[in-house]
VEXDREN-2710 file (C-alpha; in Angstrom, 1 decimal):
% VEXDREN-2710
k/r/px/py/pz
1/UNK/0.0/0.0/0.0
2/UNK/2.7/2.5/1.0
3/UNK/4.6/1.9/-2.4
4/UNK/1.0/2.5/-4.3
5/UNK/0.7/5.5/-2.4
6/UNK/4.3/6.4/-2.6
7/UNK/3.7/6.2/-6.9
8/UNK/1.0/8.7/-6.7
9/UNK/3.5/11.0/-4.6
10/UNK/5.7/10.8/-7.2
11/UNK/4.1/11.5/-10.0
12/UNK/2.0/14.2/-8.4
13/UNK/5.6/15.5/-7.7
14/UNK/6.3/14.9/-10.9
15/UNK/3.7/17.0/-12.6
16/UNK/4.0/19.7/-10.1
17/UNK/7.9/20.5/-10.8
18/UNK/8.5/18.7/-14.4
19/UNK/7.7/19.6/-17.7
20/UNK/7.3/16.3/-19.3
21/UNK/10.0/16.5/-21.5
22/UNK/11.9/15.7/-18.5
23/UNK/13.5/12.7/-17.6
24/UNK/10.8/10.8/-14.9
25/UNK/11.3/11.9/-11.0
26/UNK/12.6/8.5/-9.5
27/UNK/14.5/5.2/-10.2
28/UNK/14.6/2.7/-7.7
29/UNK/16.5/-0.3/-7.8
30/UNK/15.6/-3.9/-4.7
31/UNK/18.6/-5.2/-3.4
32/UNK/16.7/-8.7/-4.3
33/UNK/12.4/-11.4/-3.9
34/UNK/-6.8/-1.0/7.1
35/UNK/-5.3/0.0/10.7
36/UNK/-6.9/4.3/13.8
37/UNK/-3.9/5.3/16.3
38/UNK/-0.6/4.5/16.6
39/UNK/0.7/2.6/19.3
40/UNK/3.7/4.7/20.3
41/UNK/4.8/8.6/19.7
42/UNK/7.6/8.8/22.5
43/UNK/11.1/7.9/20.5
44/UNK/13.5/5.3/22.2
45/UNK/17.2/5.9/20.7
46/UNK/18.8/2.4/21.7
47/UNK/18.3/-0.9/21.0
48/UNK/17.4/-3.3/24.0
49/UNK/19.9/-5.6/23.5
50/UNK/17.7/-8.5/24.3
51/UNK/17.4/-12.1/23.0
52/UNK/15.1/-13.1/20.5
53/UNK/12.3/-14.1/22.7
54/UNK/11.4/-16.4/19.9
55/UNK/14.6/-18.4/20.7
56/UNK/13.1/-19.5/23.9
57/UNK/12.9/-23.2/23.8
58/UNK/12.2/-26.2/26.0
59/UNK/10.8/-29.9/26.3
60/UNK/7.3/-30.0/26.9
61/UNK/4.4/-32.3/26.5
62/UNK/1.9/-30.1/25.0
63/UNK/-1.8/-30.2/23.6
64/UNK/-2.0/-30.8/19.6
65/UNK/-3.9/-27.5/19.3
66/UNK/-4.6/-24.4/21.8
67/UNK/-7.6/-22.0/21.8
68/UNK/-6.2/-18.4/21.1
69/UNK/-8.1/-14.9/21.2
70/UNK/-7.0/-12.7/18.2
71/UNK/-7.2/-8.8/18.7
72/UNK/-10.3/-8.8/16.3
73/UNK/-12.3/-10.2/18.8
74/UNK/-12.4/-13.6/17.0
75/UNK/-11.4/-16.9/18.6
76/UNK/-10.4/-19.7/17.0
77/UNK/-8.6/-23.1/17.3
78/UNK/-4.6/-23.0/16.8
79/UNK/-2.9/-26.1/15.5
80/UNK/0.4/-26.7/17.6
81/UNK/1.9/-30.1/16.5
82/UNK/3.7/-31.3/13.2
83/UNK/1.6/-32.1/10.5
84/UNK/2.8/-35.2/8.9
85/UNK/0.8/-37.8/7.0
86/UNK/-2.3/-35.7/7.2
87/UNK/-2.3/-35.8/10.7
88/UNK/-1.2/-33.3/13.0
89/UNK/1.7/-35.1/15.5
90/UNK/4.1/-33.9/18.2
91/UNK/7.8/-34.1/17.9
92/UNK/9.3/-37.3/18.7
93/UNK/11.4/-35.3/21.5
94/UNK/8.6/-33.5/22.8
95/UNK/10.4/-30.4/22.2
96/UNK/9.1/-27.1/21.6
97/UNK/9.7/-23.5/21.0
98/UNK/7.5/-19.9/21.9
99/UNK/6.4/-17.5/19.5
100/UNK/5.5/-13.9/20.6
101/UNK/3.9/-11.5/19.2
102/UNK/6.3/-8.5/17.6
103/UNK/3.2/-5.4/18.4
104/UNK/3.1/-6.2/21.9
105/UNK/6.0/-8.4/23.0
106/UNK/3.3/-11.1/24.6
107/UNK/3.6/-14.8/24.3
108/UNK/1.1/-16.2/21.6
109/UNK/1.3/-19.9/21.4
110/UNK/4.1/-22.6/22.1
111/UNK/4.3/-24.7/18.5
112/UNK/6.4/-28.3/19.0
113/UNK/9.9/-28.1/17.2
114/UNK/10.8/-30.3/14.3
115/UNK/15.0/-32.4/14.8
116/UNK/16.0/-34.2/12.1
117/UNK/13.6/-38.1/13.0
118/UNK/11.0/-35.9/12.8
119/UNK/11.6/-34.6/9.0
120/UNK/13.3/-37.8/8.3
121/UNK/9.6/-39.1/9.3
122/UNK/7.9/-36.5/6.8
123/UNK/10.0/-37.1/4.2
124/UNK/9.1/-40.7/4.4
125/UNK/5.7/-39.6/4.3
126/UNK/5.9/-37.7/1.3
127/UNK/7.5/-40.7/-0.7
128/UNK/5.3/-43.0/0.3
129/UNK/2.4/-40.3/-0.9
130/UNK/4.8/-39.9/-4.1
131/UNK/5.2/-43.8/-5.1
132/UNK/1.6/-44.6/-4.3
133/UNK/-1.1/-41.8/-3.9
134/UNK/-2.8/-41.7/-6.9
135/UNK/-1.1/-37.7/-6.4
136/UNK/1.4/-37.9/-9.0
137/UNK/-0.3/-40.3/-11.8
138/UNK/-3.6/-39.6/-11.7
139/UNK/-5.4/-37.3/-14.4
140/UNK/-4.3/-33.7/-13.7
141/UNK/-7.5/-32.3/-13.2
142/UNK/-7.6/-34.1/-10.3
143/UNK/-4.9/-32.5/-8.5
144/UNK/-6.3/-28.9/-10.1
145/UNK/-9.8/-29.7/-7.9
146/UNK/-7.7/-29.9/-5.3
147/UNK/-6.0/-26.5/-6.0
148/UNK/-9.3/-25.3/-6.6
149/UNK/-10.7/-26.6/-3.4
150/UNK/-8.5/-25.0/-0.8
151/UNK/-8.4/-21.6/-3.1
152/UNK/-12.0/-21.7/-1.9
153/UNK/-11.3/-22.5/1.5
154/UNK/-9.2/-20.1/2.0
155/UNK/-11.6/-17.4/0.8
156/UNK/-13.9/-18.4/3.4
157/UNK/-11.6/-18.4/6.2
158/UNK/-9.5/-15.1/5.2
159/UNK/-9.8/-12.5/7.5
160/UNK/-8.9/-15.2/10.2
161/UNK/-6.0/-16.4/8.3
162/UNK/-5.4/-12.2/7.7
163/UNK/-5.5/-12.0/11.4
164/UNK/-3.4/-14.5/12.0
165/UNK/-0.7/-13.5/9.9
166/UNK/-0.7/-10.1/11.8
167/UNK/-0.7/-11.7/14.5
168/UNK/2.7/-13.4/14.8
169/UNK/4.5/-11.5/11.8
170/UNK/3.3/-7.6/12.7
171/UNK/2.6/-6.5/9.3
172/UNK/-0.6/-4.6/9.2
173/UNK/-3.9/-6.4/9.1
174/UNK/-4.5/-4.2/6.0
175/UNK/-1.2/-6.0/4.4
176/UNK/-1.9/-9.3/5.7
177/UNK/-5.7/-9.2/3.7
178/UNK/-3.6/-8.4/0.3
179/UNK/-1.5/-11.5/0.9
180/UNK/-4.4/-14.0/1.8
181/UNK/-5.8/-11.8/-1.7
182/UNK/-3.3/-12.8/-3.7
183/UNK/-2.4/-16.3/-2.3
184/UNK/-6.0/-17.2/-3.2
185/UNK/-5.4/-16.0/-6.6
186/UNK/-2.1/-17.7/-7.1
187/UNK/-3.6/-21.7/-5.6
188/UNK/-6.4/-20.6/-9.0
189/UNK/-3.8/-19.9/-11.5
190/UNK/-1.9/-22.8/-10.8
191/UNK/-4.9/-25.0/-10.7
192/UNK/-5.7/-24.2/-14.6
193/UNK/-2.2/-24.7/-15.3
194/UNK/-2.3/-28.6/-13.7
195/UNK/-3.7/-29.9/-17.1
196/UNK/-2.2/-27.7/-19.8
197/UNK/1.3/-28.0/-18.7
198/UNK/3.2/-30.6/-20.5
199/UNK/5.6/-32.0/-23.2
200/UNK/5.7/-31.9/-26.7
201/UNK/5.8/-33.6/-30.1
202/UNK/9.4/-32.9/-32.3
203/UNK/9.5/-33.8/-35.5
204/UNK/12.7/-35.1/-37.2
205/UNK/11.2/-37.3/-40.0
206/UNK/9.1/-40.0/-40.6
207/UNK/11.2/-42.6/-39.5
208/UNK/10.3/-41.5/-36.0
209/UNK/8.0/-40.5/-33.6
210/UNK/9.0/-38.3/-30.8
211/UNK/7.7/-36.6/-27.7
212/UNK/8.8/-35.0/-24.2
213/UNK/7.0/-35.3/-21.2
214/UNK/7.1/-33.0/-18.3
215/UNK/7.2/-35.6/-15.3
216/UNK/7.1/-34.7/-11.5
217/UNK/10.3/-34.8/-9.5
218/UNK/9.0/-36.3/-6.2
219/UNK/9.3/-34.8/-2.9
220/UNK/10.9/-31.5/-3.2
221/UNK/12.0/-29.6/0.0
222/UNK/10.7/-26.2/1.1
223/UNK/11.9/-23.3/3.4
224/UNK/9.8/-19.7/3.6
225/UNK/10.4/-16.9/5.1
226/UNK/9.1/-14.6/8.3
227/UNK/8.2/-11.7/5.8
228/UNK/5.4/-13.6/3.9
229/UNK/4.6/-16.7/5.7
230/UNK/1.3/-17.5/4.1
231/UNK/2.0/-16.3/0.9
232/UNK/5.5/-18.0/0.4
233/UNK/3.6/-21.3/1.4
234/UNK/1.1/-20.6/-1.3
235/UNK/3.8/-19.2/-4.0
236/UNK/5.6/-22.8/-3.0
237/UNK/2.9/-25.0/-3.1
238/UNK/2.2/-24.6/-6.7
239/UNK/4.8/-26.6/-7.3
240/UNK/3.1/-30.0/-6.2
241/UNK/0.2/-29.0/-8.5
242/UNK/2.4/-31.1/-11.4
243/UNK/2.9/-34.5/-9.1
244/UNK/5.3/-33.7/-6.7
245/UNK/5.1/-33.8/-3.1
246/UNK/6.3/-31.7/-0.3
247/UNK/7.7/-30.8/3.3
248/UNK/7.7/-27.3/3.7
249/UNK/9.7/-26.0/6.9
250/UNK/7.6/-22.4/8.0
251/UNK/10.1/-20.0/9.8
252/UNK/10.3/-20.5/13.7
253/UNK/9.0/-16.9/14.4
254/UNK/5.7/-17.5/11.8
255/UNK/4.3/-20.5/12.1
256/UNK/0.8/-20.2/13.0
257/UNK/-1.2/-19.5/9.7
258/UNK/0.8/-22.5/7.7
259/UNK/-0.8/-24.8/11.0
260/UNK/-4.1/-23.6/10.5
261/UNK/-4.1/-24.1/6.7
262/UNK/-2.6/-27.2/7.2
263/UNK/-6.4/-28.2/9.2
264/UNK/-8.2/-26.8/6.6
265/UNK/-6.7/-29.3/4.3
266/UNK/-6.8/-32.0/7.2
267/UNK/-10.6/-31.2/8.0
268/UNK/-11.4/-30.9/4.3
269/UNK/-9.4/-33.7/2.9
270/UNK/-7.8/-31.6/0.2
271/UNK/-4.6/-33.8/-0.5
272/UNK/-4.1/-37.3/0.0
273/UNK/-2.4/-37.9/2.9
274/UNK/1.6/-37.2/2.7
275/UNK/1.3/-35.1/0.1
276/UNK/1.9/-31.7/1.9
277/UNK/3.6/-31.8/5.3
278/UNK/4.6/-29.0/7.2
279/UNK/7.5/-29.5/10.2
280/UNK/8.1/-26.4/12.2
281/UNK/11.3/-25.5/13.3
282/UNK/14.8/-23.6/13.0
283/UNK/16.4/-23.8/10.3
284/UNK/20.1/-25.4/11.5
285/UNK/18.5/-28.6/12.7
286/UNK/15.6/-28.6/10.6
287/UNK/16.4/-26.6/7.4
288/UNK/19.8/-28.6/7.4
289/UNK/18.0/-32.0/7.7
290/UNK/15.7/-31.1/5.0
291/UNK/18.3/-30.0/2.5
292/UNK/20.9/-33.0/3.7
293/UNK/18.1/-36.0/3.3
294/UNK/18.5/-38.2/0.2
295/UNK/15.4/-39.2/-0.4
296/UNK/14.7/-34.8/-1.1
297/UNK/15.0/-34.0/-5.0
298/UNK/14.7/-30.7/-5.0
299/UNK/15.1/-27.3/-2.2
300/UNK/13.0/-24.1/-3.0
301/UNK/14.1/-21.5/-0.7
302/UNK/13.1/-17.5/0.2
303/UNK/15.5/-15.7/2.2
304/UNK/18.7/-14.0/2.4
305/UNK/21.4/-14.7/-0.2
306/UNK/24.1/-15.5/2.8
307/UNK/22.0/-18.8/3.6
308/UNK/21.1/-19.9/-0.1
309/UNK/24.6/-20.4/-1.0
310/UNK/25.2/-22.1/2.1
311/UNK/22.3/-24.1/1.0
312/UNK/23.5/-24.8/-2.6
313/UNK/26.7/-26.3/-0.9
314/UNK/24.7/-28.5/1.2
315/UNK/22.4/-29.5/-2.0
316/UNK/25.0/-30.2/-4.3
317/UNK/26.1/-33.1/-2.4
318/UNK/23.2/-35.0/-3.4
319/UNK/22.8/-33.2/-6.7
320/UNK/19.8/-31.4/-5.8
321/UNK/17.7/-29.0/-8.0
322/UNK/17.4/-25.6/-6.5
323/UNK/15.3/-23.0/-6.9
324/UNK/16.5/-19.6/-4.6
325/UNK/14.6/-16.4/-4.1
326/UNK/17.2/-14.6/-2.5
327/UNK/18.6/-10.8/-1.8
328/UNK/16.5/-9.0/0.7
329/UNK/15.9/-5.2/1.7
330/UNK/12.8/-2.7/2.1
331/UNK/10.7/0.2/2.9
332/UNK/7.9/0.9/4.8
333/UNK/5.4/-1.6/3.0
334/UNK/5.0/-4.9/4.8
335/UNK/6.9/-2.7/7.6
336/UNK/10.0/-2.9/5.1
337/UNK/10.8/-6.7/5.1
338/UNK/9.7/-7.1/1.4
339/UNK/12.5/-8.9/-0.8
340/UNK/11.3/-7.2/-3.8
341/UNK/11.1/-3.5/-1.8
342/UNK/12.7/-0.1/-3.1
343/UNK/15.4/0.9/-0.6
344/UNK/17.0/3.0/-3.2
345/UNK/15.2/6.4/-4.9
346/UNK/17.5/7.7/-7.6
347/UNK/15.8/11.5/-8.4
348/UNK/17.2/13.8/-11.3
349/UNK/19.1/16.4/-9.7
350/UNK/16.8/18.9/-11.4
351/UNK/14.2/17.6/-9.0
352/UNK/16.0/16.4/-6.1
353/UNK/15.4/19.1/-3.3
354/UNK/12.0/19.4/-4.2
355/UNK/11.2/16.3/-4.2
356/UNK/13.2/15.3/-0.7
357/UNK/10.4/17.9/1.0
358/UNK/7.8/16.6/-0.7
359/UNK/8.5/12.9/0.2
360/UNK/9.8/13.9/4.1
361/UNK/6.4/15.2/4.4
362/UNK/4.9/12.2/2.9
363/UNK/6.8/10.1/5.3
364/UNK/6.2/12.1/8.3
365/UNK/2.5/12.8/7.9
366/UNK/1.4/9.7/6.1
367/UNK/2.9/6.2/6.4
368/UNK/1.0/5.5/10.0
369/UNK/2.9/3.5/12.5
370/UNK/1.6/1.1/14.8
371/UNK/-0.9/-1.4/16.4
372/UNK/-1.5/-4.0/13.0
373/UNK/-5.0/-4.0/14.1
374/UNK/-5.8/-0.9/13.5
375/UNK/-7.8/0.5/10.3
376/UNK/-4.8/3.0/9.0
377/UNK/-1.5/1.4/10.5
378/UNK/0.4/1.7/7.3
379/UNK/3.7/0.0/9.0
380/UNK/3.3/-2.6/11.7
381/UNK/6.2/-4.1/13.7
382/UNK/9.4/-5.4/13.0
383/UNK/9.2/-9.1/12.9
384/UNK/11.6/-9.7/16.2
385/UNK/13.9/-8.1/18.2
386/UNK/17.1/-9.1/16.2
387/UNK/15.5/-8.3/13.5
388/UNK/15.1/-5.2/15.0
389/UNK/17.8/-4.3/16.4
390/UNK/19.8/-5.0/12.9
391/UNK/18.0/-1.9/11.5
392/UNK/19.0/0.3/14.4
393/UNK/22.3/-0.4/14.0
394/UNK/22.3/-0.4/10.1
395/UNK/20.7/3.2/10.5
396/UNK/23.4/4.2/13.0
397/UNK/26.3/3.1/10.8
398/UNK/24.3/5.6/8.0
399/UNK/25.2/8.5/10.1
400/UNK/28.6/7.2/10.7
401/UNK/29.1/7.2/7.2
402/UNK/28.6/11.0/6.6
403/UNK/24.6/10.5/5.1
404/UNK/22.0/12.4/6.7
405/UNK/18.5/11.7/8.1
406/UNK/16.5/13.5/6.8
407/UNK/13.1/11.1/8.8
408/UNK/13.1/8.8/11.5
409/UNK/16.2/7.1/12.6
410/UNK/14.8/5.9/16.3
411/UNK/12.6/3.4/17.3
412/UNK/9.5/4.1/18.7
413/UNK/9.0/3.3/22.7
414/UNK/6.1/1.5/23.6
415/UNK/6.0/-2.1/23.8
416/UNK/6.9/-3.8/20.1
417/UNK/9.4/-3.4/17.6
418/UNK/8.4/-0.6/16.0
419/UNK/10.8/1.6/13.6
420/UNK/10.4/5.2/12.2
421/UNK/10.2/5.5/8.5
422/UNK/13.6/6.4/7.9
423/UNK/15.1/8.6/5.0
424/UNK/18.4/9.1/4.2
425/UNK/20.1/11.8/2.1
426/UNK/23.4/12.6/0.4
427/UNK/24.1/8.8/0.5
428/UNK/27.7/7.4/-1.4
429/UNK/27.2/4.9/-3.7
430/UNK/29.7/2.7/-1.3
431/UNK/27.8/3.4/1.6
432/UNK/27.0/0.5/3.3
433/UNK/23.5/0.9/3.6
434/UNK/23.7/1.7/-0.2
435/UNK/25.3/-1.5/-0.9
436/UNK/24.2/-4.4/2.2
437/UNK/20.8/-5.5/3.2
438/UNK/18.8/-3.7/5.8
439/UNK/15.6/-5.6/5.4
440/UNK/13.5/-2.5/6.7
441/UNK/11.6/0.7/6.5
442/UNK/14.9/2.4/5.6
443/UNK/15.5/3.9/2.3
444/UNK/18.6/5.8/0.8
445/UNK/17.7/8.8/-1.7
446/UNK/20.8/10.1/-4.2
447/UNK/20.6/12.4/-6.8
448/UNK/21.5/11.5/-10.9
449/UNK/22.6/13.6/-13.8
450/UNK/22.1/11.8/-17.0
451/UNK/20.4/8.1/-18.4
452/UNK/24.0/6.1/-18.2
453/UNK/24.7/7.2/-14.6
454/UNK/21.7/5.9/-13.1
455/UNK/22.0/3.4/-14.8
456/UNK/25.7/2.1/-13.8
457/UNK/24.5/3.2/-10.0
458/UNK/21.1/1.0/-10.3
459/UNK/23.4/-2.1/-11.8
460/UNK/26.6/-1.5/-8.6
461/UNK/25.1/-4.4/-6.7
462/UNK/25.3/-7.9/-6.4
463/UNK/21.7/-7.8/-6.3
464/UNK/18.9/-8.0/-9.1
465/UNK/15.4/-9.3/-8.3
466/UNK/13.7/-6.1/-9.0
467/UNK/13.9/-2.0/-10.2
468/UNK/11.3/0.4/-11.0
469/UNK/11.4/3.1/-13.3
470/UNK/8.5/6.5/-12.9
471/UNK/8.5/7.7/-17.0
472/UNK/6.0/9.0/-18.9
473/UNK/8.8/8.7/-21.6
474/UNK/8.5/5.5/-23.7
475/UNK/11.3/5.4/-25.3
476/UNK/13.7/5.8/-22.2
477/UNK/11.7/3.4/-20.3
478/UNK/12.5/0.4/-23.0
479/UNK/16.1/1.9/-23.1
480/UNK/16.7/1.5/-19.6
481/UNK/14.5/-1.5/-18.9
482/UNK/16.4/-3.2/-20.9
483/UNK/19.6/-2.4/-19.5
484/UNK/18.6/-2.7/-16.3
485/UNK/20.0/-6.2/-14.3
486/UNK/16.8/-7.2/-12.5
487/UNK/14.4/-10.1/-12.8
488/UNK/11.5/-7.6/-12.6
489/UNK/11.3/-4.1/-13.4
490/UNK/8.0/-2.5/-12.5
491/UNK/7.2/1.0/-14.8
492/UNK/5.1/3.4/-13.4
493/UNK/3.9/0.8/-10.3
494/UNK/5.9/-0.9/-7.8
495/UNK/5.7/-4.8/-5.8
496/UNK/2.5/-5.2/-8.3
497/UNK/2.2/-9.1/-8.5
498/UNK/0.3/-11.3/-11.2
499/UNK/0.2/-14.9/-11.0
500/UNK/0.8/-15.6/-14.3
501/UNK/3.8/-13.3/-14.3
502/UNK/7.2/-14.7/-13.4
503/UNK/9.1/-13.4/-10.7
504/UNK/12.2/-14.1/-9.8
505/UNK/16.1/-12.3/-9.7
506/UNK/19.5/-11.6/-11.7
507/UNK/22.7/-12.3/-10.1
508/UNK/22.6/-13.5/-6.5
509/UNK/19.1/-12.9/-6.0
510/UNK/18.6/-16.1/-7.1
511/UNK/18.4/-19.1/-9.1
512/UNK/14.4/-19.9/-11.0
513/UNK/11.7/-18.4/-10.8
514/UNK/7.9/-18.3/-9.1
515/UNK/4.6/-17.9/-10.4
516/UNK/3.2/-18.5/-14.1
517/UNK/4.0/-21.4/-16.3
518/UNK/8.0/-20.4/-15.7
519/UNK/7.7/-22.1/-12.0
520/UNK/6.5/-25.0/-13.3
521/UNK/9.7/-25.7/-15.0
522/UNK/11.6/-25.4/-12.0
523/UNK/9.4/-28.5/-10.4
524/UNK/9.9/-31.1/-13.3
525/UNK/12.0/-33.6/-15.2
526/UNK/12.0/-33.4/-19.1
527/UNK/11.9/-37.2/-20.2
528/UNK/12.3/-37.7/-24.3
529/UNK/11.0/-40.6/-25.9
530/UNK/12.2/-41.7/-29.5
531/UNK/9.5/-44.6/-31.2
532/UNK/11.4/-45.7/-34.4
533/UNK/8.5/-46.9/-36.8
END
């Protein structure tokens, strides 16, 4: 929402100051891929220095599901265990971990923790499912009812699932609706790919007859993010719409709405069981066992680059297929942990003061921070402390470097991790918050002169999932387009998603791609028959 309304700033701005002969206000390059009051005024200039309550751990022998009270008013039944098989199970070691919630620092649920017998006993599962379910053979319109069938059931249950999401990640509620929005419109997509995705005939005479098929890998192995947790499930999940079947590791600090859509399929029977298994946990114990287990064909990952290439390593000693979305850094959308987010503005330095007031005000007066619950919270919380406390200190080493604040810089001081929207000014190109991931509401602003220069600044990064370009010039936006190195490049809109549209980055933001037919690539084997007549 910020970034939509953060477009329409600019090219207001644009039509206020510009003649349109002018080059466009703003290029912004990723480093990648409502809500009435705010809950704090009062600024807090330190960090707390605390640990991760999210890291809290222990043994228990806990109920398979708890009853928890969501600040809508609505309560509803929370999932706790494993779900393995189509059943919902506790770990083998009884162990368990605590997830808080990031607006109000308050315990929320304690979900059991996944070691390695417990995905070894998933992944089992999932073969089993793979070799005899009728999942992976069966017509393919069978598996696109099932698509079809929990695309509905989410739609019924979304503002819980919205509110859940909320709940245990902080991004506004307002946010959290788009996602369940889009997620439902991805699971239909997919579904009317499942029987018009396949191989081909090739001719090479009459002597033979030759075709490909596009055949299912088997179980593939899959790790999302905090930032998106329902929607990465859903962006991941397609990938079993072709035969394949999964276990999907949720982050340790977001698990909750993967649980309960994992009893909407348990309650509804939308998979056979094994087919989709979810095992909560952290990601050196569990992420390792998943990506380390023989039996796994294939890792899809979301998250930041330094962890997908220590993933590759671990993959490539089975000879894994990979598929990385990697690269990570933000704004104020999604309270700036969006892969695919703008953290830098490159203006025309025709344009450049004006347009720094314009957007300060903007920032000041109109991204709303806050309670997620609220109807015009713009930014919610940071996801955890750590998380939290990596901004600060990324925003401390700005002013250390010689940029200047020009909004926010502190953290807010009420209870949650809440950040100011933070701008900085007369930032060097090797800046480190110009060059290394932040993966906040934190965005650098630097002036250009000419086409090439922004240009060779945009491309001075060793990431490349997305850009954006504000033109009403056609011509210069195919010119830089395609010069740009970036999976995505948004013109005149930013973070605006289609599920038939590939997404996906250049350079170490990743190896594949998701969404439209282009994912579907990434989650099969091409097999080539010959028939000599």
């Amino acid at each position: 929402l910020f970034l939509k309304l953060l477009i329409a700033f600019c090219s207001k701005a644009k039509s206020d100051i510009l003649d349109d002969s002018l080059l466009t206000i703003a290029f912004r390059f990723s480093r990648s891929v409502g809500l009435q009051k705010n809950f704090a005024t009062k600024l807090r200039p330190s960090t707390t220095g605390a640990i991760p309550k999210v890291l809290v751990r222990g043994y228990a022998q806990i109920p398979l599901e708890t009853s928890i009270k969501l600040p809508t008013g609505e309560e509803y039944v929370q999932p706790t265990g494993l779900f393995i098989n189509g059943e919902f199970v506790p770990s083998r070691q009884k162990k368990t971990f605590e997830v808080f919630s990031p607006a109000t620092e308050e315990l929320i649920a304690t979900i059991y923790e996944s070691r390695e017998d417990d995905v070894d006993i998933a992944i089992q599962a999932a073969q089993n499912a793979f070799d005899h379910s009728p999942w992976a053979t069966s017509d393919p319109s069978f598996r696109a009812l099932a698509f079809f069938k929990l695309a509905d059931l989410i739609e019924q249950h979304a503002e819980t699932l919205a509110s859940i999401e909320s709940l245990d990640n902080g991004k506004s509620l307002g946010d959290a609706r788009g996602d369940v929005a889009l997620g439902i419109a991805c699971l239909r997509s997919a579904a009317g790919w499942a029987d018009k995705f396949g191989g081909k005939q090739i001719e090479t005479g009459d002597d033979y007859f030759n075709f490909t098929r596009r055949e299912p890998i088997g179980v593939v192995g899959q790790i999302i993010p905090w930032n998106f947790p329902l929607l990465m499930l859903i962006w991941k999940i397609t990938g079993i719409v072709v035969g394949n079947t999964s276990v999907l590791k949720t982050a340790e600090s977001t698990p909750l709405s993967a649980l309960y859509l994992c009893n909407l399929i348990k309650e509804n029977d939308v998979f056979p069981p094994g087919v989709f298994n979810v095992v909560s946990g952290f990601g050196k114990i569990t992420g390792n066992a998943l990506v380390e287990h023989p039996l796994v064909r294939k890792i899809a990952f979301t998250g930041s680059t330094a962890t997908g290439k220590a993933l590759m390593k671990k993959a490539a000693d089975t000879m894994k297929k990979i598929t990385l979305e990697l690269g990570v850094a933000g704004i104020y959308y999604n309270s700036g942990e969006v892969c695919s987010a703008g953290s830098r503005l490159y203006v025309h330095e025709d344009i450049y003061d004006v347009f720094i007031k314009k957007l300060v005000d903007f920032a000041n007066s109109s991204v709303k921070v806050g309670n997620p619950f609220l109807p015009d919270t713009i930014q919610g919380a940071q996801n955890s402390v750590s998380q939290l406390d990596k901004i600060l200190k990324y925003i401390q080493i700005g002013t250390e470097e010689g940029a200047t604040v020009l909004a926010g810089g502190k953290r807010l001081e009420e209870k949650g991790y809440f950040v100011q929207p933070t701008i900085f000014g007369d930032v060097k190109p090797d800046s480190k918050i110009n060059k290394e991931e932040i993966f906040g509401p934190v965005v650098t602003v630097s002036k250009f002169k000419t086409v090439d220069e922004v240009v060779k600044l945009a491309n001075d990064t060793e990431y490349g999932l997305a850009a954006g370009i504000q033109s009403n010039d056609f011509n210069k936006v195919i010119d830089v387009s395609r010069r740009l190195k970036a999976g995505t490049v948004w013109v005149n809109t930013y973070n605006d998603y289609h599920p038939m549209v590939p997404f996906g980055g250049f350079k170490q933001s990743g190896i594949g791609r998701e969404l439209g037919e282009e994912v579907l690539h990434n989650y099969t084997e091409i097999k080539s028959l010959m028939i000599y007549s």
